[in-house]
C-alpha positions in Angstrom: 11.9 22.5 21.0 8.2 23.4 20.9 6.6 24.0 17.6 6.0 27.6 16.3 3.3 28.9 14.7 3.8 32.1 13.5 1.1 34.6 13.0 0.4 37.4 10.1 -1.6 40.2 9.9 -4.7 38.4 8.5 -4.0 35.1 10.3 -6.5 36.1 13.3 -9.3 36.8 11.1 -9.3 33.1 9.7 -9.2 31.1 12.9 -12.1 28.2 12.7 -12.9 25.4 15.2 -13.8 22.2 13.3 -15.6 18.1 14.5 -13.7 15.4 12.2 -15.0 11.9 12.9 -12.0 10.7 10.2 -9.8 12.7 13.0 -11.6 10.9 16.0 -11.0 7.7 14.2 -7.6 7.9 13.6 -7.4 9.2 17.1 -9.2 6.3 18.4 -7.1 3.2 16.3 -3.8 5.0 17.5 -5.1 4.5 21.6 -5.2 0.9 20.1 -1.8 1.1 19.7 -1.0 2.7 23.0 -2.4 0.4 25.8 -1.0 3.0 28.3 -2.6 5.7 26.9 -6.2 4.3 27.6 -6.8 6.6 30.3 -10.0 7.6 30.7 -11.1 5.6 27.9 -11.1 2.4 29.7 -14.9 1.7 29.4 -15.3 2.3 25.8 -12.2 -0.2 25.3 -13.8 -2.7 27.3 -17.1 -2.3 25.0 -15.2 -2.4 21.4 -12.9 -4.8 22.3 -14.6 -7.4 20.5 -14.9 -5.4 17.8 -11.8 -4.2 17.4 -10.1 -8.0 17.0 -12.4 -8.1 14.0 -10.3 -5.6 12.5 -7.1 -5.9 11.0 -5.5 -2.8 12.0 -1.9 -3.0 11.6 -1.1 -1.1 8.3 -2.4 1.9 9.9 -0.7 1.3 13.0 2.6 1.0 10.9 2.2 4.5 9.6 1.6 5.7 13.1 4.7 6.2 15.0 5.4 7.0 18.4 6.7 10.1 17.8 7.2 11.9 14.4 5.3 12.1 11.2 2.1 10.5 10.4 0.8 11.1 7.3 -1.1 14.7 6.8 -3.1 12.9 3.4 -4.3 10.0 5.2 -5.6 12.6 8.1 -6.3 16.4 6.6 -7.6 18.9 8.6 -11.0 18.8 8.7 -12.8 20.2 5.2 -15.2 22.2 7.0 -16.8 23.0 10.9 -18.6 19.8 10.9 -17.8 17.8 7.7 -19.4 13.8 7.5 -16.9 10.7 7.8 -18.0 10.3 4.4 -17.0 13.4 3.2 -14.0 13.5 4.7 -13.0 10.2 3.5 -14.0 10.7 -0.2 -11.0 13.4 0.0 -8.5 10.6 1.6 -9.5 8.6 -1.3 -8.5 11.7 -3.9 -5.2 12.3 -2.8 -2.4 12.5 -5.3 -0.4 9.3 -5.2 2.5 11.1 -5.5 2.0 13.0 -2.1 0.7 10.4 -0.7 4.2 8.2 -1.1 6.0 11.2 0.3 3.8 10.7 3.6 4.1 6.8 3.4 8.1 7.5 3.0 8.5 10.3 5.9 6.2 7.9 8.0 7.8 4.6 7.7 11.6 6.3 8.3 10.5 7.0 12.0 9.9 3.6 12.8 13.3 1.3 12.5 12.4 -1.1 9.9 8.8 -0.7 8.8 10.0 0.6 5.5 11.2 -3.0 4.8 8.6 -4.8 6.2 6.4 -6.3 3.4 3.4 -4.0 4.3 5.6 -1.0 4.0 7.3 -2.2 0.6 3.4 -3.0 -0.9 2.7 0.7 0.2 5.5 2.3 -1.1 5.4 0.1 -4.4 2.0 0.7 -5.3 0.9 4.5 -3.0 -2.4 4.5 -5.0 -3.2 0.9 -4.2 -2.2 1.6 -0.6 -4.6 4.9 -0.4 -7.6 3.0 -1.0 -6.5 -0.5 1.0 -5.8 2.4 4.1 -9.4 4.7 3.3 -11.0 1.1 3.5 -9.7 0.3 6.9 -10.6 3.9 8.4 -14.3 3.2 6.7 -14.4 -0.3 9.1 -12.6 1.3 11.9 -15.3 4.1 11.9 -18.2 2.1 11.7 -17.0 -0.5 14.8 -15.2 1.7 16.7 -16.8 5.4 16.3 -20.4 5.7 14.3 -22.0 3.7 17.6 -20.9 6.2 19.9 -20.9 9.2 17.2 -24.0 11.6 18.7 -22.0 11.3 22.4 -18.6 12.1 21.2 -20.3 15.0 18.9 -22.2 16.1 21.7 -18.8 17.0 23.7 -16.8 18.6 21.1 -19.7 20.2 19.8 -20.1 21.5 24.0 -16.2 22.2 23.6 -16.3 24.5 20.7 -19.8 26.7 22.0 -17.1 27.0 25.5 -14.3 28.0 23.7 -16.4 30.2 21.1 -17.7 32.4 23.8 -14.1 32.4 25.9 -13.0 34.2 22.6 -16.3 36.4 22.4 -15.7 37.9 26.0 -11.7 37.7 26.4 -10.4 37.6 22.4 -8.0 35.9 20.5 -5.0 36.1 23.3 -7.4 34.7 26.1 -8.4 31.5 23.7 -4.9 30.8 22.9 -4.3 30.7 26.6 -6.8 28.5 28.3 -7.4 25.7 25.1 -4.7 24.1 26.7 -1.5 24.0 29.2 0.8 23.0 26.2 -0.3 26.5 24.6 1.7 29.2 24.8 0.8 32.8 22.9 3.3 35.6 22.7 1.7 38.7 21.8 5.1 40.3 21.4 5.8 37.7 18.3 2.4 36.7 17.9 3.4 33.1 17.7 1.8 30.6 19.4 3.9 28.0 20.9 3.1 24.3 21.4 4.8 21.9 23.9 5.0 18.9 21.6 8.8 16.5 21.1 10.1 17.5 18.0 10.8 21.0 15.7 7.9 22.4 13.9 8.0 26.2 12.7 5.4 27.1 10.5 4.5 30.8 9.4 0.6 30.7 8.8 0.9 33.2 5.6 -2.7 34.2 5.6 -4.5 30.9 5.9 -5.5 31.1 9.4 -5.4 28.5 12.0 -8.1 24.9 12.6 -9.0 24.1 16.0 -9.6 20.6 16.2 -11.2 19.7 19.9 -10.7 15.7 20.1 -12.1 13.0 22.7 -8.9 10.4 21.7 -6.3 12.9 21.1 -6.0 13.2 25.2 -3.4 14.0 26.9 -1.8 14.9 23.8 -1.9 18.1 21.7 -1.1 17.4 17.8 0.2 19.8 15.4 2.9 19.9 12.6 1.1 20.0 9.4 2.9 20.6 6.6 1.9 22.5 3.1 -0.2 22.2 1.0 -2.1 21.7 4.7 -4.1 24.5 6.5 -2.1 24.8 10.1 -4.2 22.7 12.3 -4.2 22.0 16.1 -5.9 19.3 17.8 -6.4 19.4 21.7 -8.2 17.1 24.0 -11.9 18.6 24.0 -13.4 19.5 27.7 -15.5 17.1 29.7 -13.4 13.9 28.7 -13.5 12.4 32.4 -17.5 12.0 32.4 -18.1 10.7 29.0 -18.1 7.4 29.1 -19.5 7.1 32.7 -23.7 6.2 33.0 -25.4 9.6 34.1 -27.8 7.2 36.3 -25.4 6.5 38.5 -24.2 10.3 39.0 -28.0 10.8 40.0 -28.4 12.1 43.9 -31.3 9.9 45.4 -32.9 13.2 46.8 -32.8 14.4 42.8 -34.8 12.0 42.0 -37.3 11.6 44.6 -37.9 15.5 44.1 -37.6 15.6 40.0 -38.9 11.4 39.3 -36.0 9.6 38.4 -35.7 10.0 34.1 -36.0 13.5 34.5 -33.7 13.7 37.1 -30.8 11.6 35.3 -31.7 14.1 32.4 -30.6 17.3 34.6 -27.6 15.2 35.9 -26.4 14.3 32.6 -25.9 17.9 31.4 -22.3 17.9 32.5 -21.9 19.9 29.2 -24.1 21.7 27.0 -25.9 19.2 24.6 -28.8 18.9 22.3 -32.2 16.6 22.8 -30.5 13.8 20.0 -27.1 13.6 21.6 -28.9 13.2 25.2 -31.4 10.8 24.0 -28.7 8.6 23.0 -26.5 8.7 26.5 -29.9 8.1 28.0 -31.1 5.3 25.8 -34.5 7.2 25.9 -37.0 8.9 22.8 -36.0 11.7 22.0 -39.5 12.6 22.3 -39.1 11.7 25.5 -35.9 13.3 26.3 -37.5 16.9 24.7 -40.3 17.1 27.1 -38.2 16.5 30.2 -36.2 19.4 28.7 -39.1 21.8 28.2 -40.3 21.2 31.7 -36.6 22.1 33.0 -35.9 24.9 31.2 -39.4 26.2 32.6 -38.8 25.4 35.7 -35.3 27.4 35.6 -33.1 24.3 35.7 -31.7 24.8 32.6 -31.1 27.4 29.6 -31.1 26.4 25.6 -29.5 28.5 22.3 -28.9 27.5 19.3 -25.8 26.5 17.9 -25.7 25.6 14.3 -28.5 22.7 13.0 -29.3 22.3 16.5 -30.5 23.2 20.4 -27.8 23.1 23.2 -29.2 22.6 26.6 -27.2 23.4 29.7 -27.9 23.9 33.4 -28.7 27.2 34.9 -26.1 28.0 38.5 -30.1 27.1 40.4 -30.0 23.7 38.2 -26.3 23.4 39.2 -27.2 24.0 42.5 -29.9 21.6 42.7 -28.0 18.6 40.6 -24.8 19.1 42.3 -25.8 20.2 46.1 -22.0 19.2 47.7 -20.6 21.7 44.7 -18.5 24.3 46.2 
């Protein structure tokens, strides 16, 4: 049975698309845990896996089961549109011990014996204890596995979210719904949206809206089933996932870059998605100084297009600097 999430009258008013880094490191430790699940995620394994076997990893992998319940308080939705890991972690680290030993219980019950395993008897014994022992392995997790790679993987979901934001702008709420993702479903007639996901979830929104969560790890899966006192959330693998981890030099046309000179080139090549000077500085490994002018001189030249979007500039290419960067593009 797919999950239900029923809408109110005031429901579509409150919809908001959120970036969580805590979310994309989560997201990222449980692919660790799913070696056939890598996908197109293969390179940045290959990178962290040093890193990662300097992490011990395996308490949170025991509250993430295959299928079922992992716990909401370890991974809330996101506090606001673009909260820091810092802030959202300082909330892990202020949940109620109480709640958070309902979560450990509901989690370690889908897994045949992890609530007798000593890691699962330490966390149910002490749930405070275990809060902070868990909030410091995200922290480590984050900062080897995520923070490197952080202005890329912003980059895309911040792309994913302008997308999506003007799908709803031009088609409204009914054409979002239906193009974030094949597991959606929305039936105007109920005015419930469906998600393919194993298991039964049915959750009346009662006025607090609905968190779109785009996610570069989440892939192929979509994630609901949060429970009260949660907002509803949704995470969905964000757009763009097949390029990101691939060098934009080497998607460069020869012709490109004898026409353009080769940096500036591999800068018009890279824009697969919308993304600002900070985010492409840091897939080129070039100045942003750098990195700014090649965009000026673009943008002139009617290659590209800029807006802004929040604290920042989003560059993307124009159908002529399609054209020109993709010239076997039907």
């Amino acid at each position: 049975m797919p999950y239900h999430l029923h809408f109110g009258e005031a429901d579509p008013l409150r919809i908001r698309f959120a970036i969580s880094p805590l979310w994309e490191t989560h997201s990222a430790v449980r692919v660790l845990a799913r070696p056939a699940k890598q996908g197109y995620h293969l390179p940045w394994m290959r990178r962290i896996a040093g890193a990662a076997r300097g992490l011990d990893l395996a308490p949170l992998h025991l509250l993430m089961p295959h299928r079922g319940h992992s716990p909401d308080s370890l991974y809330p939705p996101p506090l606001g549109p673009a909260a820091s890991f810092d802030e959202e972690i300082a909330a892990v680290r202020a949940t109620d011990p109480a709640l958070a030993l309902v979560d450990f219980e509901r989690a370690l019950a889908e897994t045949p014996g992890a609530a007798e395993s000593a890691e699962g008897r330490r966390m149910l014994a002490d749930p405070a204890g275990a809060v902070e022992r868990l909030a410091d392995l995200l922290r480590a997790a984050w900062e080897a596995l995520i923070e490197p790679d952080w202005p890329r993987l912003r980059a895309l979901l911040e792309a994913d979210v302008a997308h999506h934001s003007r799908r709803l702008a031009e088609g409204g709420l009914e054409r979002l719904l239906g193009e974030l993702h094949p597991a959606f479903d929305w039936a105007a007639e109920t005015a419930t949206l469906r998600v393919a996901y194993p298991g039964e979830h049915v959750r009346p929104l009662g006025g607090q809206g609905l968190v779109l969560v785009p996610s570069v790890f989440t892939w192929p899966d979509v994630v609901s089933g949060f429970d009260p006192p949660w907002q509803p959330t949704v995470a969905y693998p964000a757009r763009g996932i097949g390029g990101l981890w691939s060098e934009p030099g080497g998607r460069t046309p020869e012709a490109l870059a004898r026409l353009l000179g080769p940096v500036r080139a591999d800068v018009l090549c890279a824009l697969d998605e919308p993304m600002g000077t900070t985010a492409l500085a840091h897939l080129l490994g070039r100045a942003p100084s750098s990195v700014s002018s090649h965009l000026s001189v673009l943008r002139d030249a009617g290659l590209l297009s800029s807006r802004r979007y929040g604290h920042q500039v989003l560059y993307e290419r124009t159908p002529l600097g399609i054209a020109v960067s993709q010239p076997d593009a039907k």
